[in-house]
Every structure is written in C-alpha cells, then in structure tokens.
LUMGUBA-550704 format. One record per atom (N, C-alpha, C): residue number from 1; residue in one letter; atom name; x, y, z. Coordinates in steps of 0.001 Angstrom, whole numbers, always signed. Layout:
<nodes>
     i   aa   at         u         v         w
   NUM    A   CA         X         Y         Z
...
</nodes>
This chain:
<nodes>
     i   aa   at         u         v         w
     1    X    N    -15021    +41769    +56359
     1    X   CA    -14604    +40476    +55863
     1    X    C    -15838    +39608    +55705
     2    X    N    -15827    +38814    +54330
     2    X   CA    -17529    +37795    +54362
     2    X    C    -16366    +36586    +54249
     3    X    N    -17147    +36177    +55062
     3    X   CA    -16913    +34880    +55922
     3    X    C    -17455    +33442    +55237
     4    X    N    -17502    +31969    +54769
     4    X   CA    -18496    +30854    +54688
     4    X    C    -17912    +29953    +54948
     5    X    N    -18802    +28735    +55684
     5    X   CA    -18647    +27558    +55663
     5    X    C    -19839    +26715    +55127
     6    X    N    -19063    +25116    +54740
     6    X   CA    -20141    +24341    +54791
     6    X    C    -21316    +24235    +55347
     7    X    N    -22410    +24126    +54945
     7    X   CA    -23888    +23788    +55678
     7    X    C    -23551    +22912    +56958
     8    X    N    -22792    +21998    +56867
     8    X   CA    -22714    +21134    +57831
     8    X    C    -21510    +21486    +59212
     9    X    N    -20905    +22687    +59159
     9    X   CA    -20345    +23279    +59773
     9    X    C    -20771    +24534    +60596
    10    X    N    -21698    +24475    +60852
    10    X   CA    -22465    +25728    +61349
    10    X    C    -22589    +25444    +62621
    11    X    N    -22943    +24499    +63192
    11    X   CA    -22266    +23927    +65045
    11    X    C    -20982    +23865    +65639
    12    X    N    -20404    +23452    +64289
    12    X   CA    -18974    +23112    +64986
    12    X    C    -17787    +24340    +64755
    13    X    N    -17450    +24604    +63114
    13    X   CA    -16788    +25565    +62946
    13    X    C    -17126    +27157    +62965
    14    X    N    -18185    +27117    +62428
    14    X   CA    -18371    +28402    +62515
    14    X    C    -18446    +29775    +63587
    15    X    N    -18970    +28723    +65403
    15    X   CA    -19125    +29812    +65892
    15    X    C    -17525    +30184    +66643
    16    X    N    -16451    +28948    +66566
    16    X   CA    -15202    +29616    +67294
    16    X    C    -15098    +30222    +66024
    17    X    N    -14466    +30357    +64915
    17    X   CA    -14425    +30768    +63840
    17    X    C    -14882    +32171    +64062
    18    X    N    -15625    +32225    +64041
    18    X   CA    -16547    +33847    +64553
    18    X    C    -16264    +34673    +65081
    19    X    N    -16095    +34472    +66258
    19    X   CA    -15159    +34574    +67848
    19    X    C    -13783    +35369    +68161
    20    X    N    -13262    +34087    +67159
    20    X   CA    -11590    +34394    +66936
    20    X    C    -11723    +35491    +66241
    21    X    N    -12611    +35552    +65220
    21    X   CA    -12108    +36520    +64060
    21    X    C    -12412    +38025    +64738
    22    X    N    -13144    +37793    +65467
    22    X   CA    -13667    +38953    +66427
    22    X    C    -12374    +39966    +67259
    23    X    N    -11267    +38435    +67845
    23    X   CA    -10344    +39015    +68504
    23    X    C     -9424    +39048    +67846
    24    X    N     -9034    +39150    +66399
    24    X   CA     -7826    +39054    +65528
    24    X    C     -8212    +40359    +64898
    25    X    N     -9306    +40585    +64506
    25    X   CA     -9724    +42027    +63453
    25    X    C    -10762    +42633    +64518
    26    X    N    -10144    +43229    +65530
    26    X   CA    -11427    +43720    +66226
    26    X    C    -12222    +45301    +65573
    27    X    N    -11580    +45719    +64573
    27    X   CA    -11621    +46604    +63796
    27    X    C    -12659    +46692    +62954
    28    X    N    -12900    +45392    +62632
    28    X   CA    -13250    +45038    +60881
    28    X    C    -14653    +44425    +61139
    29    X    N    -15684    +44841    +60009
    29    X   CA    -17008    +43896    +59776
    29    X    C    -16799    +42872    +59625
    30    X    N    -17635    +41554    +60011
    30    X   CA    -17682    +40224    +59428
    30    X    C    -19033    +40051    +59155
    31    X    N    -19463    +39559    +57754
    31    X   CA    -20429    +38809    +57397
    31    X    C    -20012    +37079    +57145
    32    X    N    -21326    +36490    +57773
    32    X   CA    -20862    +35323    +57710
    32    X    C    -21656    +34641    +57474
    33    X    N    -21656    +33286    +56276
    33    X   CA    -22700    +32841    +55824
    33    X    C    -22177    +30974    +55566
    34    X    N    -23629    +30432    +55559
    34    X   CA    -23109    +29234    +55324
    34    X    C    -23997    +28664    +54618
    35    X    N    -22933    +27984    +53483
    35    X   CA    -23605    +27509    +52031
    35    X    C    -22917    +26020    +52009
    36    X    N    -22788    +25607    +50416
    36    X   CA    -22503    +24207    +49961
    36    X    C    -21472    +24808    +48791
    37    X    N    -20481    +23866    +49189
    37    X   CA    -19026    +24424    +48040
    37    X    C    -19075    +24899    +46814
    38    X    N    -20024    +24421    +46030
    38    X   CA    -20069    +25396    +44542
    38    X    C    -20825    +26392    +44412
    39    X    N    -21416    +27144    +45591
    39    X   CA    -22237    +28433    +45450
    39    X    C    -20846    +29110    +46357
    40    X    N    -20181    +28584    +47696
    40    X   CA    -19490    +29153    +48169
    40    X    C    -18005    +29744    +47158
    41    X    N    -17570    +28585    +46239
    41    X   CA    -16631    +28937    +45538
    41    X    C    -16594    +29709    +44222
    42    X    N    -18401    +29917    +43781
    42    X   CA    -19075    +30709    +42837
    42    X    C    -18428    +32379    +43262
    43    X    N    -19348    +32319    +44774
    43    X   CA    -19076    +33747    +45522
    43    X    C    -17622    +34235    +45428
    44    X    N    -16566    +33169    +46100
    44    X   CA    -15381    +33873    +45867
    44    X    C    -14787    +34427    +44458
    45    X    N    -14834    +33453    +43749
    45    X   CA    -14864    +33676    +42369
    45    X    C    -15080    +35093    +42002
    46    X    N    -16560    +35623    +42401
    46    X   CA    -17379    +36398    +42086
    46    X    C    -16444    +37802    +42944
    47    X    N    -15689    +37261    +44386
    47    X   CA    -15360    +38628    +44941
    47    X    C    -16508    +39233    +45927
    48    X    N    -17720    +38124    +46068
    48    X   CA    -18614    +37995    +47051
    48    X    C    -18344    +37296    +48312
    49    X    N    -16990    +36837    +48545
    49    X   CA    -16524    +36370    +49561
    49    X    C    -15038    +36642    +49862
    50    X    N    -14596    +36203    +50876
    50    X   CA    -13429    +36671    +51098
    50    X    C    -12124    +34945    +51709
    51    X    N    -12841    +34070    +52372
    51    X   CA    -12615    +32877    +52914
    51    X    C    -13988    +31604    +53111
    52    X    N    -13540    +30730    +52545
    52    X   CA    -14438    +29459    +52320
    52    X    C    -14192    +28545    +53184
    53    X    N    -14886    +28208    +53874
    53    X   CA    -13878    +26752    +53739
    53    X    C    -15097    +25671    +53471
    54    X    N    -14707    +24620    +52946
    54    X   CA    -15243    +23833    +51418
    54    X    C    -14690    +21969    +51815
    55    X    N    -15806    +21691    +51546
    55    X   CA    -15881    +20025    +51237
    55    X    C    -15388    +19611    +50020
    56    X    N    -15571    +20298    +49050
    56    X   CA    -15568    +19646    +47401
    56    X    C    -15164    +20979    +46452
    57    X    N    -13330    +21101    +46539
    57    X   CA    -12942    +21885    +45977
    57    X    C    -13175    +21639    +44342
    58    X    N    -13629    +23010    +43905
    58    X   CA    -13554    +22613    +42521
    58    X    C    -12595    +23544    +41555
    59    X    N    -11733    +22942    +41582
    59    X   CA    -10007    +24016    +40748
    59    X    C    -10201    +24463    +39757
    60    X    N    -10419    +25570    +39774
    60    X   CA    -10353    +27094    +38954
    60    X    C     -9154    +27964    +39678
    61    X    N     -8170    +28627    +38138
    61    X   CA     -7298    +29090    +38190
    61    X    C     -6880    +30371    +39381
    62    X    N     -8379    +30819    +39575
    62    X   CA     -8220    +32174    +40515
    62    X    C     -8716    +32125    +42011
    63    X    N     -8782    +30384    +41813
    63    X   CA     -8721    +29677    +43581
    63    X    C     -7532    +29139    +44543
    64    X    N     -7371    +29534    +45161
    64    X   CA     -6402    +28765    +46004
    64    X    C     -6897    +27705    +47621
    65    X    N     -6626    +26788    +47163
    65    X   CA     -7605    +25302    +48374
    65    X    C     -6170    +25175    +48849
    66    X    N     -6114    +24653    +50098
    66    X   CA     -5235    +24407    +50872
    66    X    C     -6235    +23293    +52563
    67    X    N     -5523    +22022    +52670
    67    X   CA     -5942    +21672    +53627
    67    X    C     -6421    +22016    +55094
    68    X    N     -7528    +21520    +55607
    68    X   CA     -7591    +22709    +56756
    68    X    C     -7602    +21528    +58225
    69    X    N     -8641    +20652    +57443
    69    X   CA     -8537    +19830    +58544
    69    X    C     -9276    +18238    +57911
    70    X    N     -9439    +17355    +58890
    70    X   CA    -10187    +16260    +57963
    70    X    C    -11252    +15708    +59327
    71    X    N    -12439    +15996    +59187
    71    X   CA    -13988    +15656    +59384
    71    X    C    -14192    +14103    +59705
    72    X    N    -14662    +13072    +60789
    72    X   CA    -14789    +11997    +61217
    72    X    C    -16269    +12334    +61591
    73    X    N    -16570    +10764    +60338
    73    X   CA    -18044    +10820    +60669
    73    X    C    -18330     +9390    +60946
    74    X    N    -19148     +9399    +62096
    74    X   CA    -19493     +8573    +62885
    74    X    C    -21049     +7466    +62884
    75    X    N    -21331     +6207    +62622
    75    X   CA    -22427     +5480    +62592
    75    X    C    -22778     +5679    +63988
    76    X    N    -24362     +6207    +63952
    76    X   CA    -25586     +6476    +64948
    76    X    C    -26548     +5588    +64978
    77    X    N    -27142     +4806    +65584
    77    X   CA    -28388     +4366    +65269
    77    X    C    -29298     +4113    +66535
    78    X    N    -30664     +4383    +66570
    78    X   CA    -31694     +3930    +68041
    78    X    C    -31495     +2585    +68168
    79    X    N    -31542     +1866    +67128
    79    X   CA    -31568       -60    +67481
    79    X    C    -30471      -614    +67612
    80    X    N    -29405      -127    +66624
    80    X   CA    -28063     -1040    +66131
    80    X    C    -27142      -799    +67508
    81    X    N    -26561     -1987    +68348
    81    X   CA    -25695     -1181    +68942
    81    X    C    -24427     -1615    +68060
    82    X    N    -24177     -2255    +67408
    82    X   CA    -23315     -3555    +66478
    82    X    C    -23816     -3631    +65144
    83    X    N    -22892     -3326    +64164
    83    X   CA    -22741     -3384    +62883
    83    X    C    -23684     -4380    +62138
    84    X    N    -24078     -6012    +62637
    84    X   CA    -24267     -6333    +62344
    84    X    C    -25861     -6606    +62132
    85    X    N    -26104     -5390    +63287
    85    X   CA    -27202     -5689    +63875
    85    X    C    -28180     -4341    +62913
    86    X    N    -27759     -3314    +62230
    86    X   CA    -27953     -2598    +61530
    86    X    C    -29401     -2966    +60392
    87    X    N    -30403     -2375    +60535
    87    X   CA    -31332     -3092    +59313
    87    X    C    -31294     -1989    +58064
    88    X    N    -31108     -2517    +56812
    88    X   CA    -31151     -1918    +55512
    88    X    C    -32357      -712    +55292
    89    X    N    -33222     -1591    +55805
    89    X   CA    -34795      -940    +55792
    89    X    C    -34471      +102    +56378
    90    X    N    -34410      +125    +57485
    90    X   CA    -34010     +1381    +58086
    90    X    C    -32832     +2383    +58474
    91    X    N    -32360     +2208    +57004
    91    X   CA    -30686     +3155    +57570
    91    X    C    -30693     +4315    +56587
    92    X    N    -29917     +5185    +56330
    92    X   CA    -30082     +6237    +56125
    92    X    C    -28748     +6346    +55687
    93    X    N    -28527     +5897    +54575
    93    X   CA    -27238     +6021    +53770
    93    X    C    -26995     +8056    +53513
    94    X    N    -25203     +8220    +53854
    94    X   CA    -24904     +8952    +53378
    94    X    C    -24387     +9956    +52278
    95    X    N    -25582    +10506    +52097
    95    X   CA    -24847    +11190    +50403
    95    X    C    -24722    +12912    +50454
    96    X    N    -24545    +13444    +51935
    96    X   CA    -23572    +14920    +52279
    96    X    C    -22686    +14915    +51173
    97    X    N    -21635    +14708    +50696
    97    X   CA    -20708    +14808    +49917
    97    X    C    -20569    +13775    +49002
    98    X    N    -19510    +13797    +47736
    98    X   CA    -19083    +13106    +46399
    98    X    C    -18163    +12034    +47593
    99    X    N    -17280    +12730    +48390
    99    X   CA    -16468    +12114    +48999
    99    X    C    -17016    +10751    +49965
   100    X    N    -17791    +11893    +50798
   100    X   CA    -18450    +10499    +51841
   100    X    C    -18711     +9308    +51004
   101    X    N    -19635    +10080    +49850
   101    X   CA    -20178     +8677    +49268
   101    X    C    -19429     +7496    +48828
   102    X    N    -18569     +7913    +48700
   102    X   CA    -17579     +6770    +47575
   102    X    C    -16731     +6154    +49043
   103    X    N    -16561     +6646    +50023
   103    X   CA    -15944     +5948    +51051
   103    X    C    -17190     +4787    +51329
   104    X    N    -18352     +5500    +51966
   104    X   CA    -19251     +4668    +52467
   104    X    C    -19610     +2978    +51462
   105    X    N    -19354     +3658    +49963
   105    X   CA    -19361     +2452    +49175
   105    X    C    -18610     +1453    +49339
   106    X    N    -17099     +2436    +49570
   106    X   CA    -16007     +1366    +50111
   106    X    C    -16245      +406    +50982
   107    X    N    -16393      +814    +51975
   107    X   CA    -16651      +467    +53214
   107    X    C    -17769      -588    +53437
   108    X    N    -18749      -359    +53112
   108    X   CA    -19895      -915    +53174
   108    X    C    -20552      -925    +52191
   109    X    N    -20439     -2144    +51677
   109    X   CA    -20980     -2306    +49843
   109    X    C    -22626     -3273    +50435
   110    X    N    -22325     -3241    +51248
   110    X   CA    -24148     -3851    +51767
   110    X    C    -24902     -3105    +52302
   111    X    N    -24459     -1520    +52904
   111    X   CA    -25338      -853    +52408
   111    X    C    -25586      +553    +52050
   112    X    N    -24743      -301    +50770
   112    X   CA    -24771      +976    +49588
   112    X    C    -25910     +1147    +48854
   113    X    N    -26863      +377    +48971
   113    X   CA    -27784      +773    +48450
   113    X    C    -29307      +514    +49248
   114    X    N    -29630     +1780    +49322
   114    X   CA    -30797     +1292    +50367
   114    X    C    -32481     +1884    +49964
   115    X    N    -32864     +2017    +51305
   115    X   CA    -34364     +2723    +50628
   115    X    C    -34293     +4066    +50545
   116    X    N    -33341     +5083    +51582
   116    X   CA    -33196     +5825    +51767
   116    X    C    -31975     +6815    +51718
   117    X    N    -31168     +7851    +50787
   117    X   CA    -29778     +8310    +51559
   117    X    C    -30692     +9654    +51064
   118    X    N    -29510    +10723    +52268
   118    X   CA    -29870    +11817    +52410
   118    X    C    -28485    +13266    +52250
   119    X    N    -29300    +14036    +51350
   119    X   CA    -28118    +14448    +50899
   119    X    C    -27909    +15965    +51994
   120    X    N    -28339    +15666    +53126
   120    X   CA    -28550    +16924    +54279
   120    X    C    -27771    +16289    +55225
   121    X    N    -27199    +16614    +56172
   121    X   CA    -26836    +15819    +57613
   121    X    C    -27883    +16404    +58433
   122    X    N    -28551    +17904    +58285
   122    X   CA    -29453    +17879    +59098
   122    X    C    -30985    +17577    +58693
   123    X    N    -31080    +17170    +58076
   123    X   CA    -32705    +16447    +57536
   123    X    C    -32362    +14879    +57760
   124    X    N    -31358    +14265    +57953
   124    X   CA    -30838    +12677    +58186
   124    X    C    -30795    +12929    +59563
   125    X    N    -30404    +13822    +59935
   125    X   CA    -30952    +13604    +62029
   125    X    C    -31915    +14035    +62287
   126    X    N    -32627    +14718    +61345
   126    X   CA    -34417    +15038    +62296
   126    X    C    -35075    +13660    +61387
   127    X    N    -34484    +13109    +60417
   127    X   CA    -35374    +11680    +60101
   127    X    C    -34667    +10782    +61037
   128    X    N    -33675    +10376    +61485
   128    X   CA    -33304    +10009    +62636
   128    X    C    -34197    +10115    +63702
   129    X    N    -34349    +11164    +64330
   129    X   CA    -35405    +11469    +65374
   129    X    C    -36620    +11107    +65013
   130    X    N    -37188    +11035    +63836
   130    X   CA    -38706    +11254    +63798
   130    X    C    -38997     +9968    +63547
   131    X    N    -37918     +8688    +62669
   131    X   CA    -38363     +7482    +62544
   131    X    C    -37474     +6429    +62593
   132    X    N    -36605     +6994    +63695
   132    X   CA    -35600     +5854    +64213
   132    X    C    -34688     +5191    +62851
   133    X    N    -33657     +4108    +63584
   133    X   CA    -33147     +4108    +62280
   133    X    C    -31526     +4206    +62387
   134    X    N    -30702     +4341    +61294
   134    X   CA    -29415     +4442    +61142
   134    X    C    -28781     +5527    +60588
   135    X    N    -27880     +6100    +60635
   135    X   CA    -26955     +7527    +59849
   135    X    C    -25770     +7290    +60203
   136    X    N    -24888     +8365    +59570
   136    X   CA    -23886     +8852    +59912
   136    X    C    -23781    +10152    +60340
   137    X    N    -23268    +10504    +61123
   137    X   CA    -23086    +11816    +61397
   137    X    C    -21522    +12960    +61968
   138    X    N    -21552    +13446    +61683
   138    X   CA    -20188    +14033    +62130
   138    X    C    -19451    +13877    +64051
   139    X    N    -18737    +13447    +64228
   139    X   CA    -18241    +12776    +65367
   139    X    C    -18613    +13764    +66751
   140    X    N    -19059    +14944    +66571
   140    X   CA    -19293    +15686    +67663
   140    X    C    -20947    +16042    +67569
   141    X    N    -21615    +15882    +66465
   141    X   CA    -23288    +16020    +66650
   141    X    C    -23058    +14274    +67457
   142    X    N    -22512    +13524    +66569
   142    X   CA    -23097    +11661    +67183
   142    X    C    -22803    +12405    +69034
   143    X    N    -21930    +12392    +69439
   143    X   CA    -21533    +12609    +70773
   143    X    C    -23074    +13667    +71492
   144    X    N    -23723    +14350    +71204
   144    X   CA    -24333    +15445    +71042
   144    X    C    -25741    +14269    +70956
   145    X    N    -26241    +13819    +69679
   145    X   CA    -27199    +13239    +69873
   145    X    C    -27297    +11844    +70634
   146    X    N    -26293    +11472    +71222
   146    X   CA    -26057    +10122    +72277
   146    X    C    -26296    +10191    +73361
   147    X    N    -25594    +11809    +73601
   147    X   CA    -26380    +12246    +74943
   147    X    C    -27751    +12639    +75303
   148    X    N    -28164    +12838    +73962
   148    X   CA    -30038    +13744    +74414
   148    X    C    -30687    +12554    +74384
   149    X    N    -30506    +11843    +73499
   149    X   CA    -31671    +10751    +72871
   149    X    C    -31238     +9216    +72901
   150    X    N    -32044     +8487    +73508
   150    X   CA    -31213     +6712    +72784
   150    X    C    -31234     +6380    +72123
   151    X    N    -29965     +6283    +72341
   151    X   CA    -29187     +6025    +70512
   151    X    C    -27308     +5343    +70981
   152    X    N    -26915     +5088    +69918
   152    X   CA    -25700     +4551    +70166
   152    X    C    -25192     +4505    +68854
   153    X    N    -23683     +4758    +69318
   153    X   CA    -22632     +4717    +68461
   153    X    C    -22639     +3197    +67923
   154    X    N    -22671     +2790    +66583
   154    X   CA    -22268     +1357    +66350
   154    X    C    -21273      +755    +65957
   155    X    N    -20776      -289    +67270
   155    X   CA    -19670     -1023    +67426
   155    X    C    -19389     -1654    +66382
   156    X    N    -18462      -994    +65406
   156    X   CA    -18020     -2056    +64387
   156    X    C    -18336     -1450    +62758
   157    X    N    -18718      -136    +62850
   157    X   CA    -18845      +537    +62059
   157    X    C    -17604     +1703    +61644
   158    X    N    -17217     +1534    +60435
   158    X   CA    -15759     +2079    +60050
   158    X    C    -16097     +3715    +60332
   159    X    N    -15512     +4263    +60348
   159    X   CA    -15501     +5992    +60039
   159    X    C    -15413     +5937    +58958
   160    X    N    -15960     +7560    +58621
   160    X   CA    -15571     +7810    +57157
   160    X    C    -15541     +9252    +57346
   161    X    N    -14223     +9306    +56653
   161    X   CA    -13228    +10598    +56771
   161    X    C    -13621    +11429    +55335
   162    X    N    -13890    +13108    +56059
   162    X   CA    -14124    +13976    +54972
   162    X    C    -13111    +14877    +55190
   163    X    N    -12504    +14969    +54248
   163    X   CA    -11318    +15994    +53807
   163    X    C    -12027    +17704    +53856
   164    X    N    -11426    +18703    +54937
   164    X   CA    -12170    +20311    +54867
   164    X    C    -10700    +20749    +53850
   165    X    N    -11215    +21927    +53367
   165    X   CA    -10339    +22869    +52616
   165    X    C    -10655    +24199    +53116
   166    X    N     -9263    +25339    +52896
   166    X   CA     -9747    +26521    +53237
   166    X    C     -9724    +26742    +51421
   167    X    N    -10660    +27925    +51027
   167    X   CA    -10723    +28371    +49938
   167    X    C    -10307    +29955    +49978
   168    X    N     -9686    +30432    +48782
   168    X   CA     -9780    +31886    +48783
   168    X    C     -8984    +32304    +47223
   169    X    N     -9377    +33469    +47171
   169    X   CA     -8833    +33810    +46040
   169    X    C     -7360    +34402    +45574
   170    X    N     -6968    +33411    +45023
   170    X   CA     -5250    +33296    +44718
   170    X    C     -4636    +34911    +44808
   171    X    N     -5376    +35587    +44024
   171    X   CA     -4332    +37163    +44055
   171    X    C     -4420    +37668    +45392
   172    X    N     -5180    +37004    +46360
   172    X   CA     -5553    +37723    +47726
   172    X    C     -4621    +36990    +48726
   173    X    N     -4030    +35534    +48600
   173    X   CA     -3400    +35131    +49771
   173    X    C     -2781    +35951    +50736
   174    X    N     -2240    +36577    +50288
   174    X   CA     -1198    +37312    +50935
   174    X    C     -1564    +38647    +52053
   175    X    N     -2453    +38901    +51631
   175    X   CA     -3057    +40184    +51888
   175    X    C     -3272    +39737    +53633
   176    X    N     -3216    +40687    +54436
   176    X   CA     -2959    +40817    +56288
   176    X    C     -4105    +40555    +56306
   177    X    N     -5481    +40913    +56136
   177    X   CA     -6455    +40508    +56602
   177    X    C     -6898    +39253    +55615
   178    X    N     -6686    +38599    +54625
   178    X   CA     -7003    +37731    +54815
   178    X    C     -5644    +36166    +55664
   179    X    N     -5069    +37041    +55779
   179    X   CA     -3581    +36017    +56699
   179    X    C     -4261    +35752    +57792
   180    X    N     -4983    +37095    +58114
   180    X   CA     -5439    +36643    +60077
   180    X    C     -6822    +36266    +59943
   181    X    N     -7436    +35853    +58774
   181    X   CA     -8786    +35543    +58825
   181    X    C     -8454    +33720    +58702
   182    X    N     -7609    +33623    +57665
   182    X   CA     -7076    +31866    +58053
   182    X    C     -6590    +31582    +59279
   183    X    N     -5709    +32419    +60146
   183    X   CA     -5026    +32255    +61148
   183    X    C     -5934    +32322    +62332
   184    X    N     -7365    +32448    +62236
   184    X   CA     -8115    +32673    +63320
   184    X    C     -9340    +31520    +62785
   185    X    N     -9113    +31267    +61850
   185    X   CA     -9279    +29277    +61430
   185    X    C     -9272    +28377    +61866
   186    X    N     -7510    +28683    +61375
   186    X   CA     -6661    +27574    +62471
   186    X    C     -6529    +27241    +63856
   187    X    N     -6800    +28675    +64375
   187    X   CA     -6886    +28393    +65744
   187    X    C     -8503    +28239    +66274
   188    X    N     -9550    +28368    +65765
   188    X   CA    -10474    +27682    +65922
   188    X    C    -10694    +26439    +65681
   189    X    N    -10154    +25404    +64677
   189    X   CA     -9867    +24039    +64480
   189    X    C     -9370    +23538    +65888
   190    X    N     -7911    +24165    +65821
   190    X   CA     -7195    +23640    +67026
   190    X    C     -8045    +23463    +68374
   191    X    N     -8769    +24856    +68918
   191    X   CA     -9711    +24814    +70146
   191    X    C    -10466    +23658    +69758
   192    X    N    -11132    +23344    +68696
   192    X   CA    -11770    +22144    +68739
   192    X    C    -11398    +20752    +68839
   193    X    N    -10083    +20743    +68438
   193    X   CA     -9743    +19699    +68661
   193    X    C     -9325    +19393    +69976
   194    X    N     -8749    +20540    +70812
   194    X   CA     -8641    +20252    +72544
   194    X    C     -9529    +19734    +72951
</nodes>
C-alpha cells in the first residue's frame, strides 16, 4: 500500500497513521511519503498512490475527497503575549494553504499584509527560532514549541481552521485494503484527538 500526507502532517498524522496501518494489514507493504496536494493527487491519479490525505482538493472525475478531519492553527509569538501587542515588522503571515490564507485575511486584515509570509510551516518555525517574531502554527507543534522555547500562545488571536480530506481513487473505494487503510486513518485521527 503507498501511503501520503501533507508536508505539514508528518509529526502529527503520519506516524499513528503508520502504526495502525501496521496492525490492520500486518500482511502488506507500506510505502509512505509526504508531499503537497497537487503532486499527491497527480500520483493517485497516476495509480502511484493508493490514499492521500490532502489540504486542497482539486476535483477530477477519477478522485474521490471525503472529509477527514479539520486542522486548528494557532498564533505563536517570542514577544506578543496579546494580539495587540503583535508587531507587523515582525510577523510571519501565513500562506501554507489557499485556505489558511483567505481566513487569515478574514480575520486579520491588519496583518494581511506584511514584510514577510511563508509558504512552509516548517521554514516559518525555524524563522521563528532564528529571528523571533510571530506565526501561526498548527495547535500541537504551538503546544510543542511553548514548551521548548519562550514563546506564547497569543491572547486574542482567532484560530484559523484548515479543512483535511482523505483522497483516493473513485474505482478503488471499495476495495478491503483500501477500506482498512482509511479505517486505520480514522482511528489514528481519533488517538489524536484523545
């Protein structure tokens, strides 16, 4: 079975994900790789993959997207402990996804436009680290980098919610191994969410 997730899922989903699939198909190979949704949904397409799961479905007839879970991303910063207290100069607007972005606009139209956005979550936390500053980050790295480093969650800063998808290829739903390759998904989501 070839396996992918988002780039930005490689801490969180991927290794229960892994795991499970280990004890559901103890039979079966897994390759497992992690890309960005239009090379991942290229691959399936292609029959170079077998299960996606994807930030930014893009609907083609021989895909099937289905909700998997929805992603809370969290304002970080060394200085800010308070929204207000946030400097432009130094924040690190998010541009990971089409989605984030257009929330974060929502949300915060002051600072939507800055000196800096980063279209990595992990190159926006090692510039984080290396020159202090502001981000967003997914609700379990923020928890993760709060504890190593000072830094703080900022009081008064909205979330912004990213929609996950599972991906796979429509003539295949059905098929037992890919049933228990979603089903060992789901129950990796779930462990995470305990």
């Amino acid at each position: 079975m070839r396996v992918a997730a988002q780039v930005g899922m490689t801490r969180s989903i991927l290794p229960g994900w892994v795991e499970t699939l280990f004890q559901v198909l103890p039979k079966s190979s897994i390759h497992v790789e992690s890309d960005y949704s239009p090379q991942m949904i290229s691959d399936l397409s292609l029959g170079n993959l077998d299960i996606a799961v994807v930030y930014a479905p893009r609907y083609l007839p021989e895909i099937s997207y289905d909700p998997l879970m929805v992603e809370e991303y969290v304002m970080v910063s060394t200085t800010a402990r308070i929204l207000s207290e946030v400097n432009a100069d130094t924040y690190i607007r998010p541009g990971y996804t089409v989605a984030l972005e257009k929330a974060h606009a929502e949300a915060l139209p002051q600072l939507a436009i800055g000196r800096l956005s980063m279209g990595s979550e992990t190159l926006a936390e090692a510039m984080l680290r290396r020159m202090g500053g502001t981000c967003y980050m997914r609700s379990d790295d923020a928890r993760r980098y709060t504890a190593e480093r000072p830094s703080f969650v900022v009081e008064g800063a909205p979330a912004l919610q990213q929609p996950v998808h599972t991906a796979i290829l429509a003539r295949r739903k059905h098929e037992p191994i890919i049933r228990r390759g979603i089903r060992a998904l789901h129950l990796a989501v779930m462990s995470m969410e305990s």
